[in-house]
mmCIF file of the N, C-alpha and C atoms, coordinates in Angstrom:
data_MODEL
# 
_entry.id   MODEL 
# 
loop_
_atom_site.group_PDB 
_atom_site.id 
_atom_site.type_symbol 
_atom_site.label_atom_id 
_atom_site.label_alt_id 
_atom_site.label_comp_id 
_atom_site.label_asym_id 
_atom_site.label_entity_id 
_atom_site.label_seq_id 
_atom_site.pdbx_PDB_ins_code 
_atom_site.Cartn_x 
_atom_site.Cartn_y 
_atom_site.Cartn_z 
_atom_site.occupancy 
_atom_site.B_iso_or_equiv 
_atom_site.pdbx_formal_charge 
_atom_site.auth_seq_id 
_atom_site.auth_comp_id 
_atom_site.auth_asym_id 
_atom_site.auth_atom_id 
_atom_site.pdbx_PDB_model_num 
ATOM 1   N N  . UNK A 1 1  ? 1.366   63.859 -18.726 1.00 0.00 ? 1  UNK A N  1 
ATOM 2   C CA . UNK A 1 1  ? 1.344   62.619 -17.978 1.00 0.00 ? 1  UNK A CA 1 
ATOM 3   C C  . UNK A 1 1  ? 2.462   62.624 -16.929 1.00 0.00 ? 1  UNK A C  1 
ATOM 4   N N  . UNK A 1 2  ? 3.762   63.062 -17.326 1.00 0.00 ? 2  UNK A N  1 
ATOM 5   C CA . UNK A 1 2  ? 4.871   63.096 -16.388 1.00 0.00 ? 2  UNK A CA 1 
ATOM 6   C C  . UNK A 1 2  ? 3.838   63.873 -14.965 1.00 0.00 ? 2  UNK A C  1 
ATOM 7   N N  . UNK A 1 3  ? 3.229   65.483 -15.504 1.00 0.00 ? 3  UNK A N  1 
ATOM 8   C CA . UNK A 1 3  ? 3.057   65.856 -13.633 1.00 0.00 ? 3  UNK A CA 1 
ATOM 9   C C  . UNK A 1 3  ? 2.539   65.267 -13.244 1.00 0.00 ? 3  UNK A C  1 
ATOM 10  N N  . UNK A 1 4  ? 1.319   64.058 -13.592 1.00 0.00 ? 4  UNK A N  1 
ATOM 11  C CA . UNK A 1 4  ? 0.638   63.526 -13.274 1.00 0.00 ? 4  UNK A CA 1 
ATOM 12  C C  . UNK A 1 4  ? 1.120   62.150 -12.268 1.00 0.00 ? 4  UNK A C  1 
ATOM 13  N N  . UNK A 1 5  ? 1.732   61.838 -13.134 1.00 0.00 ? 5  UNK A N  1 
ATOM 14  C CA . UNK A 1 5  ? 2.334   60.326 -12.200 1.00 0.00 ? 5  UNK A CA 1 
ATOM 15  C C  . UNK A 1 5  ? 3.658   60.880 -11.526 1.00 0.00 ? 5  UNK A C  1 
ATOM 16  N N  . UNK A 1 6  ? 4.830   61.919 -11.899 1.00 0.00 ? 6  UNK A N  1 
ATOM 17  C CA . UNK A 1 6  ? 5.664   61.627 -11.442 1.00 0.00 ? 6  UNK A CA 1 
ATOM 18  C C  . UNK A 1 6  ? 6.280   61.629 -9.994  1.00 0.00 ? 6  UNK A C  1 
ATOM 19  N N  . UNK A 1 7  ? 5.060   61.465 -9.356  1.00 0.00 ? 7  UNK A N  1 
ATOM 20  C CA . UNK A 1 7  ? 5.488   60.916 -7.820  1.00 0.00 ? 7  UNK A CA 1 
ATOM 21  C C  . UNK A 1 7  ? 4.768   59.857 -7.228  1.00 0.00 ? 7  UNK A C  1 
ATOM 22  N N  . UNK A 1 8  ? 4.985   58.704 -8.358  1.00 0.00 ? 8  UNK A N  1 
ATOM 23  C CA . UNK A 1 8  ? 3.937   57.128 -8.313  1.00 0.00 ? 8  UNK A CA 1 
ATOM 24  C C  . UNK A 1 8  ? 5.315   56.831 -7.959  1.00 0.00 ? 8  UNK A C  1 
ATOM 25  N N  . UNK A 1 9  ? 5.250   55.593 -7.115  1.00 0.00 ? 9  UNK A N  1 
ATOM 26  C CA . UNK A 1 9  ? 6.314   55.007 -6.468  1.00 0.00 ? 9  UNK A CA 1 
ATOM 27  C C  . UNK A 1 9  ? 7.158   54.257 -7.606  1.00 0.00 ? 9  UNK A C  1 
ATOM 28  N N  . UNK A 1 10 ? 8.413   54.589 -7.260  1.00 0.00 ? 10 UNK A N  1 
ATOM 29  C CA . UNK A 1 10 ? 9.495   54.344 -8.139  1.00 0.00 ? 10 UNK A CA 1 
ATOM 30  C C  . UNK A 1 10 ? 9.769   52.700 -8.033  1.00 0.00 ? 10 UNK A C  1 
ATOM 31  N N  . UNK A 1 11 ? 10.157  52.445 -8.754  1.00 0.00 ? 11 UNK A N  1 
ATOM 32  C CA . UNK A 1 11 ? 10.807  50.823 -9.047  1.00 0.00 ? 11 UNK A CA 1 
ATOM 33  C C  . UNK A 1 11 ? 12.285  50.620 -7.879  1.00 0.00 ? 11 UNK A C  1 
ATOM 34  N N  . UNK A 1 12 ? 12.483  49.078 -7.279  1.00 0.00 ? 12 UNK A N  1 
ATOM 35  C CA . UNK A 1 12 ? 13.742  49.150 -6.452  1.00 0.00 ? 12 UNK A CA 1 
ATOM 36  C C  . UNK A 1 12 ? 14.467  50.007 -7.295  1.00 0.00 ? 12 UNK A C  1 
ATOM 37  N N  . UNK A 1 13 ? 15.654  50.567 -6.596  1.00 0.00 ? 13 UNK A N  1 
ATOM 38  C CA . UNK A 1 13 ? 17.161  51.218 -7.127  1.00 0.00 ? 13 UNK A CA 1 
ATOM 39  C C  . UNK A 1 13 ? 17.177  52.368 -8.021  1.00 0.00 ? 13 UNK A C  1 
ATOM 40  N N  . UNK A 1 14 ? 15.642  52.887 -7.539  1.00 0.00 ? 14 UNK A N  1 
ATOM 41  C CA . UNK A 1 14 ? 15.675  54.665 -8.041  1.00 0.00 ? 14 UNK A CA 1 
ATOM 42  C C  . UNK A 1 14 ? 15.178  55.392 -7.021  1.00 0.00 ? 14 UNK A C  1 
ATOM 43  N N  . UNK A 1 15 ? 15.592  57.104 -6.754  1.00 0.00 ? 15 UNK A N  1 
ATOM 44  C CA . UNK A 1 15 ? 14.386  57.596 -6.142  1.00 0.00 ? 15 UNK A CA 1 
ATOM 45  C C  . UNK A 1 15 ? 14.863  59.099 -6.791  1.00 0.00 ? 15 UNK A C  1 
ATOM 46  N N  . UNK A 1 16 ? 13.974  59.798 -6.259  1.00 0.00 ? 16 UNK A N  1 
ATOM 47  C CA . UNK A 1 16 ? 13.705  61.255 -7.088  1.00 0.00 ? 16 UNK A CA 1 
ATOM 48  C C  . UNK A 1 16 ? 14.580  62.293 -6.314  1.00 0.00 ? 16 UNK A C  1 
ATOM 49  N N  . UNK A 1 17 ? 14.999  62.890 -6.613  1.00 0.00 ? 17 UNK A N  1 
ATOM 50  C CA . UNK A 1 17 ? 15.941  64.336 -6.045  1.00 0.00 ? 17 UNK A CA 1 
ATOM 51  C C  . UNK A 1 17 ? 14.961  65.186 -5.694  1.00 0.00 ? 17 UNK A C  1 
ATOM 52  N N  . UNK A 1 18 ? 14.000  65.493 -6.148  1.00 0.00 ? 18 UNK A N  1 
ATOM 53  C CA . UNK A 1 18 ? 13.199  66.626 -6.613  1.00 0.00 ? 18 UNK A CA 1 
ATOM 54  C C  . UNK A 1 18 ? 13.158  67.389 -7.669  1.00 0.00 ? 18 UNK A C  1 
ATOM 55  N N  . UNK A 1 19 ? 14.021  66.938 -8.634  1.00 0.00 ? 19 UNK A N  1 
ATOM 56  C CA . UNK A 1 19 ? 14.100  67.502 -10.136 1.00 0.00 ? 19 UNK A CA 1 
ATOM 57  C C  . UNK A 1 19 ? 14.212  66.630 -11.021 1.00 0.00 ? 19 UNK A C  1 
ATOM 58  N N  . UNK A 1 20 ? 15.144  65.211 -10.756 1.00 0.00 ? 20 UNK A N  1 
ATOM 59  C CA . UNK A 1 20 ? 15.654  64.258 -11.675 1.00 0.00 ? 20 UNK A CA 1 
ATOM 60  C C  . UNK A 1 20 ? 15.629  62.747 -10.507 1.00 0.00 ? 20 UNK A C  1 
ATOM 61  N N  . UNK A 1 21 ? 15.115  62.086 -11.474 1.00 0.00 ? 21 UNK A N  1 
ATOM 62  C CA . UNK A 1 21 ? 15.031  60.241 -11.448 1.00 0.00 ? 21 UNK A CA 1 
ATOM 63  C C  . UNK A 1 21 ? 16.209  60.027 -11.442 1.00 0.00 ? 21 UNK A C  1 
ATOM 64  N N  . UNK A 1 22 ? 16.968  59.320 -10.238 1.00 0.00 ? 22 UNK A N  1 
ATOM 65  C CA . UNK A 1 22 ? 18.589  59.034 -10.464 1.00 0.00 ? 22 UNK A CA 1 
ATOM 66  C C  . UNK A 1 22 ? 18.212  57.116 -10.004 1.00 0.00 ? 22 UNK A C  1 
ATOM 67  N N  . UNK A 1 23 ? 19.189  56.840 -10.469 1.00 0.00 ? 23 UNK A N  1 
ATOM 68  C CA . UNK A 1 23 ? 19.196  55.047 -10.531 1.00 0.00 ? 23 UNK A CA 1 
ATOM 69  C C  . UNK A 1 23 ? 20.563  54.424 -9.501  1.00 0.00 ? 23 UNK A C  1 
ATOM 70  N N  . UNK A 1 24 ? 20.379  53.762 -9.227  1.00 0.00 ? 24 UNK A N  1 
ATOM 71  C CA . UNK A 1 24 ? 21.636  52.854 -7.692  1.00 0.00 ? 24 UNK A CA 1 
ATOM 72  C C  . UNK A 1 24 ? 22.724  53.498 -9.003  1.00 0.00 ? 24 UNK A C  1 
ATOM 73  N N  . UNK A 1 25 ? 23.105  53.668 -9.911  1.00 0.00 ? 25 UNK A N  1 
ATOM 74  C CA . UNK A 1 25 ? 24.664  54.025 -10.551 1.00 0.00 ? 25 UNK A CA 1 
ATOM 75  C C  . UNK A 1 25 ? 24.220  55.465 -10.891 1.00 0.00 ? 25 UNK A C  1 
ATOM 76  N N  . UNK A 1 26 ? 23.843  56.225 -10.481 1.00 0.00 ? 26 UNK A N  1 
ATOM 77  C CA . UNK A 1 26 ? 23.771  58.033 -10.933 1.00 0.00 ? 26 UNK A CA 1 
ATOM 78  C C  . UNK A 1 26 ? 23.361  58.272 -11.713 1.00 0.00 ? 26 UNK A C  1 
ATOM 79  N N  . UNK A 1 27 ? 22.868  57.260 -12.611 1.00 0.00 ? 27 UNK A N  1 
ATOM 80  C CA . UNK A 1 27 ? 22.113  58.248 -13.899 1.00 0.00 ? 27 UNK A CA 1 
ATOM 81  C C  . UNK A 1 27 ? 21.199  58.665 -13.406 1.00 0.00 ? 27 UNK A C  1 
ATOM 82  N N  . UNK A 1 28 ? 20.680  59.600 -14.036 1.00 0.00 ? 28 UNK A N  1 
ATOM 83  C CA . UNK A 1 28 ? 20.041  60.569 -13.936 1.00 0.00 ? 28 UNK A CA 1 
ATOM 84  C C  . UNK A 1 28 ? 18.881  60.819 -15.135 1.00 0.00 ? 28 UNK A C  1 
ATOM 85  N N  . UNK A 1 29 ? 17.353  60.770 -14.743 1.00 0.00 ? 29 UNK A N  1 
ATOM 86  C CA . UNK A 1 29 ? 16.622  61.027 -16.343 1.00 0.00 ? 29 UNK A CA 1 
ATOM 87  C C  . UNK A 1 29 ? 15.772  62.009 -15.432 1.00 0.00 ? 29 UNK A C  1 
ATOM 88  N N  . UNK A 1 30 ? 15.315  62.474 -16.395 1.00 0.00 ? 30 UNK A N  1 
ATOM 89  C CA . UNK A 1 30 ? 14.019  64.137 -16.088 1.00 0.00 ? 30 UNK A CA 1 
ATOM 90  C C  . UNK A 1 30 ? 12.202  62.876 -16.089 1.00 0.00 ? 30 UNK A C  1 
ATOM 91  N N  . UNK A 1 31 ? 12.380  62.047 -16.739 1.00 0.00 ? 31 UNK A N  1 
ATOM 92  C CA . UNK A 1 31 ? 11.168  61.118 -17.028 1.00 0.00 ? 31 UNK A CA 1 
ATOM 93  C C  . UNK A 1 31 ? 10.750  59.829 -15.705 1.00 0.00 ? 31 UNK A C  1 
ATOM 94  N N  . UNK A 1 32 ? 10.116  59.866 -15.258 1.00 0.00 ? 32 UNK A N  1 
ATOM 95  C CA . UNK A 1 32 ? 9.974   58.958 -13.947 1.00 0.00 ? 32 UNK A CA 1 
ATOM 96  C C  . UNK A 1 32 ? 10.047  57.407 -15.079 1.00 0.00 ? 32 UNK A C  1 
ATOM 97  N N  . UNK A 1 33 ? 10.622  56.450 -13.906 1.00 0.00 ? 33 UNK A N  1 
ATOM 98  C CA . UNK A 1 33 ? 11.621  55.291 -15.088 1.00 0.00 ? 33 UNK A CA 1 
ATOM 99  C C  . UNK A 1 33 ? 10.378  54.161 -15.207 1.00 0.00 ? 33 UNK A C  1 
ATOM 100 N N  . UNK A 1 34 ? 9.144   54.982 -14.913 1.00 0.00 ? 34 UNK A N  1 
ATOM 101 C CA . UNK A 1 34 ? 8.060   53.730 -15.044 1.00 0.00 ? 34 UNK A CA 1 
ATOM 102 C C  . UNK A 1 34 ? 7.154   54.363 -16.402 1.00 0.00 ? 34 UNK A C  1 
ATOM 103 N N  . UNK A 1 35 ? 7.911   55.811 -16.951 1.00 0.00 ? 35 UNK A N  1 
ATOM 104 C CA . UNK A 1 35 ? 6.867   56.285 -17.679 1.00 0.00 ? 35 UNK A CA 1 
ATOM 105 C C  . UNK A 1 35 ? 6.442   55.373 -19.263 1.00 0.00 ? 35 UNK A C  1 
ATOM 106 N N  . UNK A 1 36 ? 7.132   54.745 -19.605 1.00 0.00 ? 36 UNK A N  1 
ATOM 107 C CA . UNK A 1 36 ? 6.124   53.293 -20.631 1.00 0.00 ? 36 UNK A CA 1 
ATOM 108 C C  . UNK A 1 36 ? 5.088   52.776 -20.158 1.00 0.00 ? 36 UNK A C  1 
ATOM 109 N N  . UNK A 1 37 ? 5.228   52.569 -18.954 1.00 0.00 ? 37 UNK A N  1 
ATOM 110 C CA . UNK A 1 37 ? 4.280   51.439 -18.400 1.00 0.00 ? 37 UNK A CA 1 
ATOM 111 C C  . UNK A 1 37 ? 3.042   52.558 -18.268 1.00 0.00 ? 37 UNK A C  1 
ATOM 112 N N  . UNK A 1 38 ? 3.585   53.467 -17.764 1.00 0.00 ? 38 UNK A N  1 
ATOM 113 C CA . UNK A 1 38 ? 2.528   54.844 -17.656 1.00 0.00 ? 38 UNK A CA 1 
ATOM 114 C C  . UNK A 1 38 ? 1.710   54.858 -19.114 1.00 0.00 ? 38 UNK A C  1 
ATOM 115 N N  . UNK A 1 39 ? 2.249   55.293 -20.226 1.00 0.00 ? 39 UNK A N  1 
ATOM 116 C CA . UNK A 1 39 ? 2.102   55.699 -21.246 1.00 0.00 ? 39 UNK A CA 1 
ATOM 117 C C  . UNK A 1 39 ? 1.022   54.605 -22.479 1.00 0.00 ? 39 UNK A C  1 
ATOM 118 N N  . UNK A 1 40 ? 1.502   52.815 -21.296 1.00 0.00 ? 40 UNK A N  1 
ATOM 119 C CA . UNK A 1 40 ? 1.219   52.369 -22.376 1.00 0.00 ? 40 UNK A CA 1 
ATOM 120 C C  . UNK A 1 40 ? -0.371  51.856 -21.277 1.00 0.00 ? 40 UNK A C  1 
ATOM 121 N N  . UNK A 1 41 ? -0.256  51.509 -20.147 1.00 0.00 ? 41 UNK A N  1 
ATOM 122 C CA . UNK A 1 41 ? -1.475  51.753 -19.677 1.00 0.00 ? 41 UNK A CA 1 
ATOM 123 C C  . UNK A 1 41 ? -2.646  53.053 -20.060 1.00 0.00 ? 41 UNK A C  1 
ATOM 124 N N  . UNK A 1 42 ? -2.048  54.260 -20.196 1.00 0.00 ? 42 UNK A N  1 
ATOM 125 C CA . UNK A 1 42 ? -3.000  55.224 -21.013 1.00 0.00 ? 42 UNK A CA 1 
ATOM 126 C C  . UNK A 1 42 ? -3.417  55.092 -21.895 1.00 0.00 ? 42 UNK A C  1 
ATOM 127 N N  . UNK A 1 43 ? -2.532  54.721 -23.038 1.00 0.00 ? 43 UNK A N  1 
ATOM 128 C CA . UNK A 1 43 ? -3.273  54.192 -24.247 1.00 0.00 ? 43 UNK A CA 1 
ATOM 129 C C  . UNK A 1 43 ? -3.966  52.771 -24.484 1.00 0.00 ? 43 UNK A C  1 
ATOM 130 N N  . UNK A 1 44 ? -3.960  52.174 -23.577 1.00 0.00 ? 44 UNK A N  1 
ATOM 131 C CA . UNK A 1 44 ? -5.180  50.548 -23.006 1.00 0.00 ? 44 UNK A CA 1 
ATOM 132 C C  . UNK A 1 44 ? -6.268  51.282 -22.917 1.00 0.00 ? 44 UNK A C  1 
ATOM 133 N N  . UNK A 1 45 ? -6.085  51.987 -21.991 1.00 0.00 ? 45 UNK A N  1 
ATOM 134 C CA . UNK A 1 45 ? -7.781  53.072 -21.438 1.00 0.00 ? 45 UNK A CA 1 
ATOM 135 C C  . UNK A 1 45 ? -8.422  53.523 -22.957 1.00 0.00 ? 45 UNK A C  1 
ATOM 136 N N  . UNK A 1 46 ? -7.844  54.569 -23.128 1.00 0.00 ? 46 UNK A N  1 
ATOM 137 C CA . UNK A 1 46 ? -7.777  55.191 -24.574 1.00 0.00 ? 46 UNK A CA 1 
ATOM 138 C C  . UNK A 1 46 ? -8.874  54.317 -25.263 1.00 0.00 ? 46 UNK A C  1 
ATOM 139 N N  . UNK A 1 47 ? -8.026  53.404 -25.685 1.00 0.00 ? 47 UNK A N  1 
ATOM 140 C CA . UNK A 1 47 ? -8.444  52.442 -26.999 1.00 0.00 ? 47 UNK A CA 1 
ATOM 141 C C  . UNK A 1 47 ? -9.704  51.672 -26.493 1.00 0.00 ? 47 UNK A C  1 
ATOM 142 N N  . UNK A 1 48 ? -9.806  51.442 -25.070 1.00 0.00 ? 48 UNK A N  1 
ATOM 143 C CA . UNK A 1 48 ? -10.939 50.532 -24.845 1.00 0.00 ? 48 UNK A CA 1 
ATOM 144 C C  . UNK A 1 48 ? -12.136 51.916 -24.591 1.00 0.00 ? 48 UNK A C  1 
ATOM 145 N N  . UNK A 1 49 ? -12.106 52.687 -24.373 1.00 0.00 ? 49 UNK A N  1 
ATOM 146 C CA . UNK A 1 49 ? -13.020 53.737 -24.735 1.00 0.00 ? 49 UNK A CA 1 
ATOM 147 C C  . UNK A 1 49 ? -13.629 53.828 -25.847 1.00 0.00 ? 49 UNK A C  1 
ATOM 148 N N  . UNK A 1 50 ? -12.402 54.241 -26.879 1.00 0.00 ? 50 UNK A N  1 
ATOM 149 C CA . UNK A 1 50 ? -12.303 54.426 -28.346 1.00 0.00 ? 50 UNK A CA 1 
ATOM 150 C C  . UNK A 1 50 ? -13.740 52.900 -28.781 1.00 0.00 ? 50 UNK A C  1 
ATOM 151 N N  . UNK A 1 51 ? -13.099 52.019 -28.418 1.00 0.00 ? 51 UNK A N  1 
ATOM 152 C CA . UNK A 1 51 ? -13.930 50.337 -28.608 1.00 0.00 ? 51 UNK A CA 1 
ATOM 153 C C  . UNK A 1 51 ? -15.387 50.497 -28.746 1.00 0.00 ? 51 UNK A C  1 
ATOM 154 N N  . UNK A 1 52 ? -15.471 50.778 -27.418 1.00 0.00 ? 52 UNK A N  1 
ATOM 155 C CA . UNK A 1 52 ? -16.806 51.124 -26.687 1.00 0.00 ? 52 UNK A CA 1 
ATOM 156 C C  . UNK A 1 52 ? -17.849 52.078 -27.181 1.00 0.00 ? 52 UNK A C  1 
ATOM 157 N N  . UNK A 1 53 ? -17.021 53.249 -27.496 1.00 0.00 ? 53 UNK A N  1 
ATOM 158 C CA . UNK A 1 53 ? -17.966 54.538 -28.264 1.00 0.00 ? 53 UNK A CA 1 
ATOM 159 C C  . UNK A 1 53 ? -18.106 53.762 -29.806 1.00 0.00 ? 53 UNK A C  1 
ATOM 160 N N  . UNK A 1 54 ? -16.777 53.017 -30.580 1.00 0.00 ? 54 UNK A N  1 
ATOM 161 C CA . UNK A 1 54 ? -16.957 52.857 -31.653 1.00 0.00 ? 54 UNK A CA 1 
ATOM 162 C C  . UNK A 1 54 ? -18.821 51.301 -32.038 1.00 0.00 ? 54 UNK A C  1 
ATOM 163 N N  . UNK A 1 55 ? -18.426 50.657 -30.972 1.00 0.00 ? 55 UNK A N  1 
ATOM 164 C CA . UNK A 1 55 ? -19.676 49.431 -30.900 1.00 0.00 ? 55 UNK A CA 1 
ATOM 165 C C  . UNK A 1 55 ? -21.202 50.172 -30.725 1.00 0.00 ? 55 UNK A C  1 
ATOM 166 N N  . UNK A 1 56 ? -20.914 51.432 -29.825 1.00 0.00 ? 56 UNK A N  1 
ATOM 167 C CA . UNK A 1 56 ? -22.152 51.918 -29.750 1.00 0.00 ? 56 UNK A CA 1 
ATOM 168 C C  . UNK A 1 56 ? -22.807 52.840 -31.155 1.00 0.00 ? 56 UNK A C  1 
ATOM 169 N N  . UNK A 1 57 ? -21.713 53.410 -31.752 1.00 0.00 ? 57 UNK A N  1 
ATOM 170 C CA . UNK A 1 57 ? -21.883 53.771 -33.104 1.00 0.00 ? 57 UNK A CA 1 
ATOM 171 C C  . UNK A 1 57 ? -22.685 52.578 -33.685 1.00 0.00 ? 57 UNK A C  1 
ATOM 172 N N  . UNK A 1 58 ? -22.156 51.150 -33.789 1.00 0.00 ? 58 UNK A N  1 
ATOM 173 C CA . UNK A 1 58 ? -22.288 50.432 -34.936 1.00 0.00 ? 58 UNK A CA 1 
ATOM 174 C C  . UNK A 1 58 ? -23.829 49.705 -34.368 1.00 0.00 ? 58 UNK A C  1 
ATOM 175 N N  . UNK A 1 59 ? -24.065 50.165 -32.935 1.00 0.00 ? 59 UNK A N  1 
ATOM 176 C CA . UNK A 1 59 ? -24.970 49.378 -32.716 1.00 0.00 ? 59 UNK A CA 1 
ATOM 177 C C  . UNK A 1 59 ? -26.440 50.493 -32.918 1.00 0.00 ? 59 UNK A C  1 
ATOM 178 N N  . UNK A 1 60 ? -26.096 51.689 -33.080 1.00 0.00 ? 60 UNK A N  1 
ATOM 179 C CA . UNK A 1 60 ? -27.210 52.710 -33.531 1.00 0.00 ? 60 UNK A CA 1 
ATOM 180 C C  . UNK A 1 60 ? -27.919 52.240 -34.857 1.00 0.00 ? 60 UNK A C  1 
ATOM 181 N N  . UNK A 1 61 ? -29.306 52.785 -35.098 1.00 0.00 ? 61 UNK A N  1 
ATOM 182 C CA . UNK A 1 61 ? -29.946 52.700 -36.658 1.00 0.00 ? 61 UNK A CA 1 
ATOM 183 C C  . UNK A 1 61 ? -29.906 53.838 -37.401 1.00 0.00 ? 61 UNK A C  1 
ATOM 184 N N  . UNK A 1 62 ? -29.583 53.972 -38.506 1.00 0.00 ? 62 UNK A N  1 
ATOM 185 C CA . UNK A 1 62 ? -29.084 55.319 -39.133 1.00 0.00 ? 62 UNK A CA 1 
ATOM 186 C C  . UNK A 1 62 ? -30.031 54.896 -40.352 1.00 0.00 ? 62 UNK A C  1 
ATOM 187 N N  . UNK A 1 63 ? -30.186 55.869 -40.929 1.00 0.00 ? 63 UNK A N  1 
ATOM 188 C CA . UNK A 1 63 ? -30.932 55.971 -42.400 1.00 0.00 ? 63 UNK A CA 1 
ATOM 189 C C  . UNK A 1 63 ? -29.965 57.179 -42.915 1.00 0.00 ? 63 UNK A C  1 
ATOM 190 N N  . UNK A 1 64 ? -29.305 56.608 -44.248 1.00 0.00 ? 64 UNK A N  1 
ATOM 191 C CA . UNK A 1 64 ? -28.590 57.088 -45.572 1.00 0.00 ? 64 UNK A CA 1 
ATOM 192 C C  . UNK A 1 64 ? -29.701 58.009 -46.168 1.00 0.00 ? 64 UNK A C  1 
ATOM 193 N N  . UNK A 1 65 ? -29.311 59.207 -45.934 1.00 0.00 ? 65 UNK A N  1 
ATOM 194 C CA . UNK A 1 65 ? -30.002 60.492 -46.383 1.00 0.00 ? 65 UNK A CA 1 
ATOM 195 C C  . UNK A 1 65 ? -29.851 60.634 -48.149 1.00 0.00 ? 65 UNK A C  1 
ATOM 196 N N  . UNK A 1 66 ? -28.898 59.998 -48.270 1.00 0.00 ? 66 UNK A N  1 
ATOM 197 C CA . UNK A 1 66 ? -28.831 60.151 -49.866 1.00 0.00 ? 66 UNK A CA 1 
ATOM 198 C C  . UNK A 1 66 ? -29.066 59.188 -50.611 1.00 0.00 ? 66 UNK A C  1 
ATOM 199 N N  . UNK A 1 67 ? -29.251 58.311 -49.638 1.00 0.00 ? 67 UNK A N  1 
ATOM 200 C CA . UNK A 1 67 ? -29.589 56.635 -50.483 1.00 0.00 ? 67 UNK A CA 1 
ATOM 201 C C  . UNK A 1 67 ? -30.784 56.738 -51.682 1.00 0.00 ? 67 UNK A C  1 
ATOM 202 N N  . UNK A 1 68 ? -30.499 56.044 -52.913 1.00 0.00 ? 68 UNK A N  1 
ATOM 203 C CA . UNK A 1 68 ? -31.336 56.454 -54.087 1.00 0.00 ? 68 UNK A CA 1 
ATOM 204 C C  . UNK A 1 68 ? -31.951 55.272 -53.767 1.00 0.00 ? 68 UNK A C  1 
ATOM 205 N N  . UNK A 1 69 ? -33.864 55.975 -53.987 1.00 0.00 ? 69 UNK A N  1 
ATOM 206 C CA . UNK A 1 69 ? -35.030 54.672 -53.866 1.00 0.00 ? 69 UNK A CA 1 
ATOM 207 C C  . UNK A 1 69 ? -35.423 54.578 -55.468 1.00 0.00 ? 69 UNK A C  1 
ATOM 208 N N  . UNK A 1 70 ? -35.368 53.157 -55.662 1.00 0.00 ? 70 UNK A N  1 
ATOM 209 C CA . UNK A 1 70 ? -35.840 52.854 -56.765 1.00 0.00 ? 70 UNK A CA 1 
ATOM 210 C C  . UNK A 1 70 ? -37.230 52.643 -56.928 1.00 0.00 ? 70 UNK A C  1 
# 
């Protein structure tokens, strides 16, 4: 996900070196400083997929191959 986003526009009072995310006081991280928001938008997608395939499961008709007929 980092190569993916890490040249999505940075938040005020950061910008990129070309190796490291530095902040208006010098820190310095290897992780672009939006990557939660990244991470947690991926897993929204994810799960509403996950949703979607799981409803279409429940909305199929299946017959129990082992079901005992009396």
């Amino acid at each position: 996900m980092q190569m993916k986003r890490h040249l999505d526009p940075l938040p005020a009072g950061y910008f990129y070196n070309g190796t490291q995310f530095v902040n208006f006081f010098g820190d310095k991280m290897d992780y672009h400083p939006l990557m939660d928001q990244f991470m947690n938008d991926y897993l929204e997608e994810a799960n509403r997929e996950i949703e979607k395939y799981n409803r279409e499961l429940e909305e199929q008709e299946y017959h129990d191959l082992f079901e005992q007929k009396t």
